[in-house]
VEXDREN-2710 file (C-alpha; in Angstrom, 1 decimal):
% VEXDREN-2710
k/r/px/py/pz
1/UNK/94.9/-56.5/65.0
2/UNK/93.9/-53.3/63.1
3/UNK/93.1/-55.5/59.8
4/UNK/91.4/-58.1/62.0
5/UNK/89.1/-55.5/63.4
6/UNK/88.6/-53.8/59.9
7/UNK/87.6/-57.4/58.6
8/UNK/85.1/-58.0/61.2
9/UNK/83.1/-54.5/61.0
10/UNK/83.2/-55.0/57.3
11/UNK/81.3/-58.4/57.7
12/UNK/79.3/-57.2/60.0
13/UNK/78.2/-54.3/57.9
14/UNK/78.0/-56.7/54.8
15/UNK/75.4/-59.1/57.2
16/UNK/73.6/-56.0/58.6
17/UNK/72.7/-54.9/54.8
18/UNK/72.4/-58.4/53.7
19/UNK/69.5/-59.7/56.2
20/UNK/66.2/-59.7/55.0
21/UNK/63.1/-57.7/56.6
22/UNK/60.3/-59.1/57.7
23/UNK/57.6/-59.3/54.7
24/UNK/54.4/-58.2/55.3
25/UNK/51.9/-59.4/53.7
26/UNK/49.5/-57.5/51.3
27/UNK/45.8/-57.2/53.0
28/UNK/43.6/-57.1/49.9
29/UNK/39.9/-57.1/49.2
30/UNK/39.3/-59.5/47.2
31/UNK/42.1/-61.0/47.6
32/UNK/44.5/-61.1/44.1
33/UNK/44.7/-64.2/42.9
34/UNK/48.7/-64.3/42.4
35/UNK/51.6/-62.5/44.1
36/UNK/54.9/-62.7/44.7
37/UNK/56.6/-60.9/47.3
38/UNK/60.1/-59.6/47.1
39/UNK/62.7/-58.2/50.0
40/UNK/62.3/-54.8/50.9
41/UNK/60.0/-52.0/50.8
42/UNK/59.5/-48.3/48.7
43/UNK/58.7/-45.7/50.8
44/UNK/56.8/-42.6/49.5
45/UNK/56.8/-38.7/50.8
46/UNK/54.2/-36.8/51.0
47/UNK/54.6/-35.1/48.0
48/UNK/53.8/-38.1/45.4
49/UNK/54.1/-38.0/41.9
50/UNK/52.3/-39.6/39.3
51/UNK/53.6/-40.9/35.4
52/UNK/50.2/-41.9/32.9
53/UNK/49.4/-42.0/29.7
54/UNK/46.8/-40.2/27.7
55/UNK/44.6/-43.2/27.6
56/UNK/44.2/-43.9/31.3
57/UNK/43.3/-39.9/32.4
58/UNK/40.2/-40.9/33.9
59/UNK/41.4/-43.8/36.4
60/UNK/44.8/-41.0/36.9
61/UNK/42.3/-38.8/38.4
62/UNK/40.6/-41.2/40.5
63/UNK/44.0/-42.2/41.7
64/UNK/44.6/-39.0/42.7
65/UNK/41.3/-38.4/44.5
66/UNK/41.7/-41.6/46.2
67/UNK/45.3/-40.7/47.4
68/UNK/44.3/-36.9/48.8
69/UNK/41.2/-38.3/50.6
70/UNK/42.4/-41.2/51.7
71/UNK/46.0/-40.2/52.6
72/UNK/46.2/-36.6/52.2
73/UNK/49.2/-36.9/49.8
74/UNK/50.2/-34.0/47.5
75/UNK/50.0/-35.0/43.8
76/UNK/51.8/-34.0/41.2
77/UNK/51.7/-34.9/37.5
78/UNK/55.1/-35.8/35.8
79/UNK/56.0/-36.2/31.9
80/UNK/59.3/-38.7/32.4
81/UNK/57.9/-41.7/33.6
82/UNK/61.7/-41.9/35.0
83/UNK/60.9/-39.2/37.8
84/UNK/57.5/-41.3/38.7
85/UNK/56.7/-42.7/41.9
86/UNK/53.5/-44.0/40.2
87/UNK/52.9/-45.3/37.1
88/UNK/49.9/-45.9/35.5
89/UNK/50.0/-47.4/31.3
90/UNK/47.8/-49.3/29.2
91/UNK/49.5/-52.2/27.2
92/UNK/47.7/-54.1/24.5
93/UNK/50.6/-56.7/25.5
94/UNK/50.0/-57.2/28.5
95/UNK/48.7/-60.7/28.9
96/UNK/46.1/-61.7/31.7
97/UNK/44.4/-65.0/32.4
98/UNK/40.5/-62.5/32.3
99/UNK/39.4/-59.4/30.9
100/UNK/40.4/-56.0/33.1
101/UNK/43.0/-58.2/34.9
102/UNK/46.4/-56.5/36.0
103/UNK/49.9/-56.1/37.0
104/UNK/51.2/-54.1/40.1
105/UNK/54.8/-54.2/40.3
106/UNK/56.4/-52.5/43.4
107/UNK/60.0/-52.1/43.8
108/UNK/62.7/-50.1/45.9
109/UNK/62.2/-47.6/42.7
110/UNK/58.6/-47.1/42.0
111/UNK/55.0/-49.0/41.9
112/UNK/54.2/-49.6/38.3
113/UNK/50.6/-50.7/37.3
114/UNK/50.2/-52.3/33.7
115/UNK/47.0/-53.9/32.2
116/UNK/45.3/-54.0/28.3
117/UNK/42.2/-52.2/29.8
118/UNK/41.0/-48.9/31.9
119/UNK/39.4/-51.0/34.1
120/UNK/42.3/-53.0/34.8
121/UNK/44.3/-50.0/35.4
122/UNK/41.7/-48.9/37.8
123/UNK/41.3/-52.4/39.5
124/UNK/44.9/-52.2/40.2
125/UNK/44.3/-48.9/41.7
126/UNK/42.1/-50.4/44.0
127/UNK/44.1/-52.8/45.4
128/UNK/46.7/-49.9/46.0
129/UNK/45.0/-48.1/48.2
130/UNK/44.7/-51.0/51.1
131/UNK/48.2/-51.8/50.5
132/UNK/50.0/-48.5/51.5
133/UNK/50.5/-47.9/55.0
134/UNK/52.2/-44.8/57.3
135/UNK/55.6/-45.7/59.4
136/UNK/57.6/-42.5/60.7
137/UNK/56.0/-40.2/58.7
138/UNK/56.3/-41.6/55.3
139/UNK/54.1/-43.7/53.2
140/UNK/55.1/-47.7/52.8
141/UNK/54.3/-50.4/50.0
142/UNK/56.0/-53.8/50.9
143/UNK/57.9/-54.8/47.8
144/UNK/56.3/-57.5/45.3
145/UNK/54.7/-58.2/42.3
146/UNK/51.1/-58.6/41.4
147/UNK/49.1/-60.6/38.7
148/UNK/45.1/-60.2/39.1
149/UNK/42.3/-61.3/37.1
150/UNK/38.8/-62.0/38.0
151/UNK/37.4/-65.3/38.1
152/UNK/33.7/-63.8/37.4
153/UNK/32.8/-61.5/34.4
154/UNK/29.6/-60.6/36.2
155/UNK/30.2/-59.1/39.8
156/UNK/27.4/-57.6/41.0
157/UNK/24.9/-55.7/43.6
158/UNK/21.7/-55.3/43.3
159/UNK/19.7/-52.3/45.2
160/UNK/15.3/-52.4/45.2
161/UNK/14.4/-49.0/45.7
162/UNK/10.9/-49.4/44.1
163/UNK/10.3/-50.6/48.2
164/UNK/12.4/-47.7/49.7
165/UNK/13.6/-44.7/47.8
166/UNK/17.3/-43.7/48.5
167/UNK/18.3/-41.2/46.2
168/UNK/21.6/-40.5/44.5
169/UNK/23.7/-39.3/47.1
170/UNK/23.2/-43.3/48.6
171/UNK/23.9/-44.6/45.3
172/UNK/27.2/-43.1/44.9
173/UNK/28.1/-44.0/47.9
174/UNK/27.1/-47.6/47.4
175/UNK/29.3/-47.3/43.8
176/UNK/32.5/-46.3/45.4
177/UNK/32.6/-49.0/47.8
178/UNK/31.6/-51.4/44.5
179/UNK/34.4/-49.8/42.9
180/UNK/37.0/-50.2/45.8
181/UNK/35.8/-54.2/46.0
182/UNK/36.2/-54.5/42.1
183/UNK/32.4/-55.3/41.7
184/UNK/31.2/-54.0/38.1
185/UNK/27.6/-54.3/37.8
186/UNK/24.9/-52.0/39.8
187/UNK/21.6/-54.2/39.4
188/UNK/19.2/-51.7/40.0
189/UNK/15.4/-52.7/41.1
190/UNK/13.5/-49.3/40.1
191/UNK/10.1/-50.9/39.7
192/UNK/7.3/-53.3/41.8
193/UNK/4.2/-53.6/42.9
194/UNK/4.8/-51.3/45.7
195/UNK/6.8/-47.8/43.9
196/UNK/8.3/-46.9/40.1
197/UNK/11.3/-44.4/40.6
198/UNK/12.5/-43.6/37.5
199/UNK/10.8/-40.8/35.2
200/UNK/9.4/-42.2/31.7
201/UNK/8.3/-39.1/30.3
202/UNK/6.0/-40.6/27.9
203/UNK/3.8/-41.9/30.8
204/UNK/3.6/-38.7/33.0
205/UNK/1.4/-40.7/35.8
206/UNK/4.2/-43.4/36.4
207/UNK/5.7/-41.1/38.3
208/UNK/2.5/-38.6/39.6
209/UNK/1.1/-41.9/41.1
210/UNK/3.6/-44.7/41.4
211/UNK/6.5/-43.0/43.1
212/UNK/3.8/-42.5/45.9
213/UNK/2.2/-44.4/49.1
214/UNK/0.1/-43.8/51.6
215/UNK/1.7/-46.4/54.3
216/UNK/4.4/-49.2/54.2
217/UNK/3.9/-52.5/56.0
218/UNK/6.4/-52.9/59.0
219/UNK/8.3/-55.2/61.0
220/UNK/8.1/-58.1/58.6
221/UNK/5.7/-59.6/55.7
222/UNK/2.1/-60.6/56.5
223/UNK/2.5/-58.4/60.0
224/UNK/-0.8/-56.7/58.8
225/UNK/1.2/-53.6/60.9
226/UNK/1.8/-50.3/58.8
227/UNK/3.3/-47.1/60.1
228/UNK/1.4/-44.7/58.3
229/UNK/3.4/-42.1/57.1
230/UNK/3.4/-41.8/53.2
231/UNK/6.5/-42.9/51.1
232/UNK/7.7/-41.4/47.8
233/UNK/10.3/-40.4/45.5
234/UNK/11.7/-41.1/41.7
235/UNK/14.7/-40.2/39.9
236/UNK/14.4/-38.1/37.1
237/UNK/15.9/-38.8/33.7
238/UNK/18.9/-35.9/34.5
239/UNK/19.7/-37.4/37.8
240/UNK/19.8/-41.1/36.1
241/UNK/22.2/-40.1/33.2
242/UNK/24.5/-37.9/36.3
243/UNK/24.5/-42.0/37.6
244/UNK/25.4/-43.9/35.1
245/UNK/28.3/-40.9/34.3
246/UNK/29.7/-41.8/37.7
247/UNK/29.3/-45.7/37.4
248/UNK/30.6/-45.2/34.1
249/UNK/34.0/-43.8/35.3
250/UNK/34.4/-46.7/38.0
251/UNK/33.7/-48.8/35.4
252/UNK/30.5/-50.3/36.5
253/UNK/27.5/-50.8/34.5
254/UNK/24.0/-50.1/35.3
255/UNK/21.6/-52.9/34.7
256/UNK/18.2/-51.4/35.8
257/UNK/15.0/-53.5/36.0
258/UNK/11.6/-53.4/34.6
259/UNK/9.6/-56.1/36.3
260/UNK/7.0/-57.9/34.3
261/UNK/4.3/-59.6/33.6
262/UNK/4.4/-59.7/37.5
263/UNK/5.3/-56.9/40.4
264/UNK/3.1/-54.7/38.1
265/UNK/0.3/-53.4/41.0
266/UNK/1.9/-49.3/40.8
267/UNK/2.1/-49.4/37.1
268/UNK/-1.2/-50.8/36.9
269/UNK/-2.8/-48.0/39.8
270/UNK/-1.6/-45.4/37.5
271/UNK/-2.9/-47.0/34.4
272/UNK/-6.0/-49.2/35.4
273/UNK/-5.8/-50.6/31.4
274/UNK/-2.5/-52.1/31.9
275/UNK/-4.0/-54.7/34.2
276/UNK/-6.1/-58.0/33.5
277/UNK/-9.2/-56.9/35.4
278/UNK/-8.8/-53.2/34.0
279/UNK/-10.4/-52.1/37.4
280/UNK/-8.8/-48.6/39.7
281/UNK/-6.0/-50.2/42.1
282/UNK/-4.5/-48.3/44.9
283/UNK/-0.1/-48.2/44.8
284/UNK/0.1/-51.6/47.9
285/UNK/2.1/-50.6/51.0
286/UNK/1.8/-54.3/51.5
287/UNK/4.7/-56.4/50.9
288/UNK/5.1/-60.1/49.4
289/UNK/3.5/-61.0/46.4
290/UNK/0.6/-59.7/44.8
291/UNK/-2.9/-60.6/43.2
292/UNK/-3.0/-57.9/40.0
293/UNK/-0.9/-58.4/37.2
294/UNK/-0.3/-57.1/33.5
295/UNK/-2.6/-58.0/30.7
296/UNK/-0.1/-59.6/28.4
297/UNK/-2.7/-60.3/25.5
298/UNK/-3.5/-56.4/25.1
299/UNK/-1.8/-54.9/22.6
300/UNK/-1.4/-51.8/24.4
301/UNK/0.5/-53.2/27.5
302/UNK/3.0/-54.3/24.8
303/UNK/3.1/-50.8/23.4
304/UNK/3.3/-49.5/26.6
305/UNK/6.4/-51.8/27.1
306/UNK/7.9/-50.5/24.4
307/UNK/7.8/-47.5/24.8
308/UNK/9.0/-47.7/28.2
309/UNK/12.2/-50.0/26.8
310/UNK/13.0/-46.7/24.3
311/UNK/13.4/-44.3/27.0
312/UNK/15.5/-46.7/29.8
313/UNK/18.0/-47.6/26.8
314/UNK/18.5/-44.2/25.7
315/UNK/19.2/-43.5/29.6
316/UNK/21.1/-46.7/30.4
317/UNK/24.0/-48.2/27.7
318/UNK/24.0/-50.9/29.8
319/UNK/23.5/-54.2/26.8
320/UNK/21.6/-55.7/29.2
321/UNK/18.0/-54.9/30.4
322/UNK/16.7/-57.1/33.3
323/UNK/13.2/-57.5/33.2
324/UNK/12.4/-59.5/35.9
325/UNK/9.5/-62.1/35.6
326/UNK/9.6/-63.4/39.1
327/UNK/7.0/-64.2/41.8
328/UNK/4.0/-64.3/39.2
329/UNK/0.6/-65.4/40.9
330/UNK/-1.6/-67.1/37.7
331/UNK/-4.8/-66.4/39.3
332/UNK/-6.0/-63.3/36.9
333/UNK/-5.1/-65.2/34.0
334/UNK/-6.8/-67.9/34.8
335/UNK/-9.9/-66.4/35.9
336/UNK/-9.9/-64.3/32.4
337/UNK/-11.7/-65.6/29.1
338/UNK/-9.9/-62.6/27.2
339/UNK/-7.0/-64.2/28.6
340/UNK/-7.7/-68.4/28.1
341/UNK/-9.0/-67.4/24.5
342/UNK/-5.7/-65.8/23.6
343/UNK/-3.8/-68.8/25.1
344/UNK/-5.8/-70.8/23.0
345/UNK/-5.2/-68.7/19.5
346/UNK/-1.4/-69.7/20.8
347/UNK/-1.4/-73.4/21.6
348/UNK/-0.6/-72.7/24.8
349/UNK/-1.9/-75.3/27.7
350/UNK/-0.6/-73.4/31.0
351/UNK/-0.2/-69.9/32.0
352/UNK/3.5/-70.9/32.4
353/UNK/3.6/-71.4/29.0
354/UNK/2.0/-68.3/28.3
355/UNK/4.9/-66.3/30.5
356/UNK/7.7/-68.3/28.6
357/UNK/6.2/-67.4/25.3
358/UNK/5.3/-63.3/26.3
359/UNK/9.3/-63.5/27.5
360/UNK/10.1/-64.4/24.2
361/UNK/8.2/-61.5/22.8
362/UNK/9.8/-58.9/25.2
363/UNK/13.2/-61.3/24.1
364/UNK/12.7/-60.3/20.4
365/UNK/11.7/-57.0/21.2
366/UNK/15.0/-56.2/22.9
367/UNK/16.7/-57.7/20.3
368/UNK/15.3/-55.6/18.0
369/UNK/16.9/-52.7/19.7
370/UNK/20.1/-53.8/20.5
371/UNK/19.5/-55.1/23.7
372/UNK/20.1/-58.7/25.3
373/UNK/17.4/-59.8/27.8
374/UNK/18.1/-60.7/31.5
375/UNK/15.1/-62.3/33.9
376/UNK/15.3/-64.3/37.0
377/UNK/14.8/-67.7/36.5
378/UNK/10.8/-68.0/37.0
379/UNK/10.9/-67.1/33.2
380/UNK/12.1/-70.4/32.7
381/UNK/8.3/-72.0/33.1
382/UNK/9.5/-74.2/36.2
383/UNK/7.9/-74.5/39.2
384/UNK/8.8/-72.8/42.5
385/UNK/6.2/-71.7/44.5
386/UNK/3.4/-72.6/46.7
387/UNK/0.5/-70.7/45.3
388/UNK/1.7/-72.1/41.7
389/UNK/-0.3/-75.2/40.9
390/UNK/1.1/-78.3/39.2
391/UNK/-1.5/-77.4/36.9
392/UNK/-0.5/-74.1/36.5
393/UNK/3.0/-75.2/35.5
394/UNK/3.0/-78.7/33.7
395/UNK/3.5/-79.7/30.2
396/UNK/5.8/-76.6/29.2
397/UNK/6.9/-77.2/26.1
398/UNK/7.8/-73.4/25.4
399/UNK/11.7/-72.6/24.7
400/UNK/13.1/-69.7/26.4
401/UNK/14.7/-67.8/23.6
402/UNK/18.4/-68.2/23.1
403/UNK/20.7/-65.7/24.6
404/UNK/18.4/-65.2/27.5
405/UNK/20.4/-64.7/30.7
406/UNK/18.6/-66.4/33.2
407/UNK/19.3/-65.1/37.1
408/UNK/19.0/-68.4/39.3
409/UNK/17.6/-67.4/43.0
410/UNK/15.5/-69.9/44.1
411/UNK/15.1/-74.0/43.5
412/UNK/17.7/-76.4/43.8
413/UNK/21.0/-77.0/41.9
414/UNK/19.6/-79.4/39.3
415/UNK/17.3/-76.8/38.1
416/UNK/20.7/-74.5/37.7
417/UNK/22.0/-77.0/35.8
418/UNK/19.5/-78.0/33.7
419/UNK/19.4/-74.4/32.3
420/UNK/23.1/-74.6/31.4
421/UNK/22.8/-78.0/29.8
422/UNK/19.8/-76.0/27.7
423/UNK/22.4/-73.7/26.6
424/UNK/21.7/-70.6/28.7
425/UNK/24.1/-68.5/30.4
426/UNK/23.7/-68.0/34.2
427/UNK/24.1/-65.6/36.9
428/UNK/24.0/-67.5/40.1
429/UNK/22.3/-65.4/43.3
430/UNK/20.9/-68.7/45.2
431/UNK/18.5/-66.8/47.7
432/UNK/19.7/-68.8/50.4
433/UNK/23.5/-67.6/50.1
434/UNK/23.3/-63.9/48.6
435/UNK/20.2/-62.1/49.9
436/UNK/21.2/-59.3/51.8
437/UNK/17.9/-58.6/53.6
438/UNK/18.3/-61.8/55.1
439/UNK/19.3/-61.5/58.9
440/UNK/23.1/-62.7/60.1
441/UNK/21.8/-65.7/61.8
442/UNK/20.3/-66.7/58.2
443/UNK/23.1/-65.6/56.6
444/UNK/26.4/-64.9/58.8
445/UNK/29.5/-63.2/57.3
446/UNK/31.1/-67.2/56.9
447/UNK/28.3/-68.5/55.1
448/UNK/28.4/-65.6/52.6
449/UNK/31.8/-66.0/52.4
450/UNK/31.4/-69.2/51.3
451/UNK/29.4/-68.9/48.2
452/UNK/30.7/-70.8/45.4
453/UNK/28.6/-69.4/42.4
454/UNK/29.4/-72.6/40.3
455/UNK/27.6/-75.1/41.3
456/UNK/29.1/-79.1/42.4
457/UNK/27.0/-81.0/40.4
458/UNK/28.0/-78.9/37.1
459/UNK/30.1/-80.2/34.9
460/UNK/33.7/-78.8/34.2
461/UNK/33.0/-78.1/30.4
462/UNK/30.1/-76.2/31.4
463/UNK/31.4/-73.9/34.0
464/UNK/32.2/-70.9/31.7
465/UNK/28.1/-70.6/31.2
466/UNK/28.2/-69.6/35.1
467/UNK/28.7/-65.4/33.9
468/UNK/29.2/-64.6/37.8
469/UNK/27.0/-63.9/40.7
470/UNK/25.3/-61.3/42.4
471/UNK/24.4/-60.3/45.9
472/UNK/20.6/-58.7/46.4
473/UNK/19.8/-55.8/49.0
474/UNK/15.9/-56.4/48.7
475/UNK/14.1/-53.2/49.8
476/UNK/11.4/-54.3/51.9
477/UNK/12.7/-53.7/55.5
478/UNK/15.2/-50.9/55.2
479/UNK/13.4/-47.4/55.7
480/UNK/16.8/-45.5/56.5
481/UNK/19.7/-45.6/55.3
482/UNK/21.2/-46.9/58.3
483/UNK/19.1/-50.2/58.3
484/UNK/20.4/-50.9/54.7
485/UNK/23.8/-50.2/55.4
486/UNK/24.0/-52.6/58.9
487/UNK/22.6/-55.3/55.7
488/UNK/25.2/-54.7/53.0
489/UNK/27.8/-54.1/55.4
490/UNK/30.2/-55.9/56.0
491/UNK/28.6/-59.2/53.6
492/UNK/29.9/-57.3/50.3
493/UNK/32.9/-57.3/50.8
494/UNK/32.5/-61.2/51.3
495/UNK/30.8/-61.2/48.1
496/UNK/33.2/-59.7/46.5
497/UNK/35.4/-62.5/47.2
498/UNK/33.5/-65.2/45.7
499/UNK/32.9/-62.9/42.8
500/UNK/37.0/-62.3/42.4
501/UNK/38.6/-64.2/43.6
502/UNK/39.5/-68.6/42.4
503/UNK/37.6/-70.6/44.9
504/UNK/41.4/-72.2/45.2
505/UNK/42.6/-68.8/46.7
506/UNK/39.8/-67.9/48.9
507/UNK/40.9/-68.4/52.5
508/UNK/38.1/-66.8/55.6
509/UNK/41.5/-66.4/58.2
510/UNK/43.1/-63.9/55.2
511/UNK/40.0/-62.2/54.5
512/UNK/39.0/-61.6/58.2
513/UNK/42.7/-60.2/58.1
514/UNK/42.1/-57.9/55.7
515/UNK/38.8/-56.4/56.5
516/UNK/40.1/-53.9/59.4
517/UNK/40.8/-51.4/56.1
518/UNK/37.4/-51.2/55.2
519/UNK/36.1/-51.2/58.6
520/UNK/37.8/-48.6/59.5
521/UNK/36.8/-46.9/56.5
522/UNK/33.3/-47.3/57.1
523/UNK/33.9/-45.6/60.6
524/UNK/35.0/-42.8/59.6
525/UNK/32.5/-42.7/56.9
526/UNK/29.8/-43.2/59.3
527/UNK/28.6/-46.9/57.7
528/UNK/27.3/-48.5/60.1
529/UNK/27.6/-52.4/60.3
530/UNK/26.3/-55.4/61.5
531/UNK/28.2/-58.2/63.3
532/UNK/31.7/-60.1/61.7
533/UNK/30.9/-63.1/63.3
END
């Protein structure tokens, strides 16, 4: 009886150990694009420590900041990567389907993050943080291995403060949360028709007179409405380089943006000779599109460009400079002999043509210095608005210089393709899916969600032109900082997603899932939000 009973708890012991615990699933924004989950899960104390090498110091101490404000752990550094709970390493063999992919692999012993980059290594990181959770007083990973890689190059927000002026402290915020959803470009709008905010010391009045206006339009364009109260602010070159240090170490890089020939009415109130009519403007608190323009025939507007070009790339490292080019009303051009007689000189027939073939200047001229040119895709001569004539735009026979990165936001998808077929690489920010000033009936968490930004109709061989996408908080409508946030939030993280994440892997159910992290982030941040419907 005694050997019968022994045999029974022994079994029962042996099915006790054996049967498996329930898995729970990893909640991840964006979600990783492969993982496998094992049996089981490591549980960490309070006093965690942490194994990396030389190489990945940086995203070590971001680790660590992350894990004392987000979980109030204790961290402590550790030679032996034997005695580590963490593990952080670069790996030049480590093997991923895209650039700053990675490998977390969490088992009963430790969670070990591998990749060939420091901004693998810190993507990984990311993903960590939503991942751990609390249970008894200890700190729980579910068990499994993960293999991430983006499916975009080019994941990116854009912020226009030339409307509203934040200031740094908003921008930092706005790059953590980037950071967190593995976005890795800051598109940064610093000048329009309606404020310049960054300091370009050679032209002292850009800032005297730009960064400032008497009254802001309100409530919505062509309200005729204005609140009255002056609006101003500017970053100076100190607080710009502070920036792009901190984007730098999240591994995000700043693309700012010069508009032109367009979005030029503060430039021009500052310097009267910079425009076509050369006459004393006023800095507009009116928004939408305006009448004055740059006077792309004078040599000293190209000058002037160049000079300002010299001072943003010793500021930003960024190889991209975005310079706009959207938006552009002809009528000064067309209403100038100075202007005609040049187009002349130039065989050009069209004031189109005559923006395709300044672009190419300001192309070469970036060249020249290192820099690749970005613009949105008016620069391409086409057609897309109403007060642009079919006169205005036929017949152009101008070629958008090669290597030109051409922003797609507005037309439909043949014009998207077309520009591939013509050899161009593409960021895809279709106004109708990505622009974050938009209201949620316009544009409702699931629609933004569902942005795929490679078109139908483009063909499979062509698909690597697609660079990425990016998702545009236009500056208009958002005086506080509370009206911009209840706009980006929660829509980035959907963005994110698409940016991330293989359309084959998205799925709305497993993202909804996995928001309550960052919502509850946000809350005790004090984002507000607007609706998850």
């Amino acid at each position: 009886m005694k050997s019968k009973l022994s045999l029974f708890l022994i079994a029962s012991i042996l099915l006790i150990a054996c049967k498996e615990t329930p898995i729970v699933d990893y909640q991840i924004i964006p979600q990783p694009n492969s993982i496998i989950y094992s049996n089981g899960t490591i549980a960490l104390t309070n006093n965690v420590k942490v194994f990396f090498t030389e190489d990945v110091t940086n995203e070590a101490d971001l680790l660590k900041e992350y894990l004392i404000a987000d979980f109030g752990m204790n961290i402590q550094t550790v030679e032996n990567e034997k005695d580590a709970d963490i593990l952080l390493k670069l790996d030049n063999q480590y093997s991923s389907e895209k650039e700053d992919g990675y490998k977390m692999d969490v088992t009963k012993k430790n969670i070990a993050i591998t990749s060939n980059s420091q901004a693998g290594v810190l993507n990984a990181v990311q993903s960590l943080r939503q991942i751990i959770t609390k249970e008894d007083g200890k700190f729980v990973v579910q068990q499994g291995t993960i293999n991430d890689y983006p499916a975009f190059e080019w994941r990116a927000f854009m912020l226009d403060e030339a409307r509203h002026f934040k200031g740094k402290e908003v921008v930092k915020d706005l790059l953590d949360e980037m950071a967190l959803l593995k976005m890795n470009v800051f598109h940064w709008h610093l000048t329009d028709d309606q404020g310049w905010r960054i300091e370009i010391k050679k032209y002292p009045k850009l800032t005297e007179v730009e960064a400032y206006r008497d009254s802001t339009e309100i409530n919505h364009f062509h309200s005729d409405l204005y609140d009255g109260k002056p609006h101003s602010g500017f970053y100076t070159q100190e607080e710009i380089k502070e920036l792009v240090e901190y984007a730098a170490k999240r591994h995000i890089v700043i693309v700012p943006e010069f508009e032109m020939p367009g979005h030029s009415s503060a430039p021009i109130a500052a310097y009267p000779e910079f425009g076509v009519t050369g006459k004393q403007i006023k800095v507009p608190g009116q928004f939408g599109v305006q009448y004055d323009i740059y006077d792309v025939t004078n040599p000293i507007v190209l000058d002037f460009f160049s000079d300002v070009f010299d001072e943003l790339i010793a500021l930003f490292p960024s190889p991209v400079i975005h310079i706009g080019g959207d938006e552009i009303r002809y009528n000064q051009w067309n209403d100038s002999y100075k202007v005609k007689s040049y187009m002349r000189k130039h065989g050009l027939k069209t004031p189109a043509e005559l923006q395709v073939f300044f672009t190419n200047n300001i192309s070469n001229m970036l060249k020249e210095k290192g820099k690749r040119m970005m613009g949105w895709n008016d620069i391409t001569g086409a057609q897309l608005h109403e007060y642009q004539s079919d006169e205005d735009t036929k017949d152009v026979s101008q070629k958008l210089a090669d290597g030109t990165i051409v922003q797609f936001w507005k037309g439909d998808s043949a014009l998207i393709v077309n520009t591939i077929e013509n050899g161009y690489d593409v960021v895809n920010s279709y106004h109708n899916y990505t622009y974050l000033d938009y209201n949620y009936e316009k544009i409702p968490l699931t629609k933004a969600y569902s942005f795929n930004p490679i078109p139908n109709e483009l063909p499979k061989e062509l698909e690597s032109k697609v660079l990425g996408m990016g998702c545009q908080m236009w500056g208009e409508f958002i005086p506080t900082v509370e009206d911009m946030q209840k706009k980006v939030f929660p829509r980035i993280a959907a963005y994110s997603e698409c940016a991330w994440t293989l359309p084959s892997n998205k799925n709305y159910d497993n993202f909804r899932k996995s928001l309550p992290y960052f919502l509850n982030r946000w809350d005790e941040n004090g984002v507000v939000y607007g609706p998850l419907d």
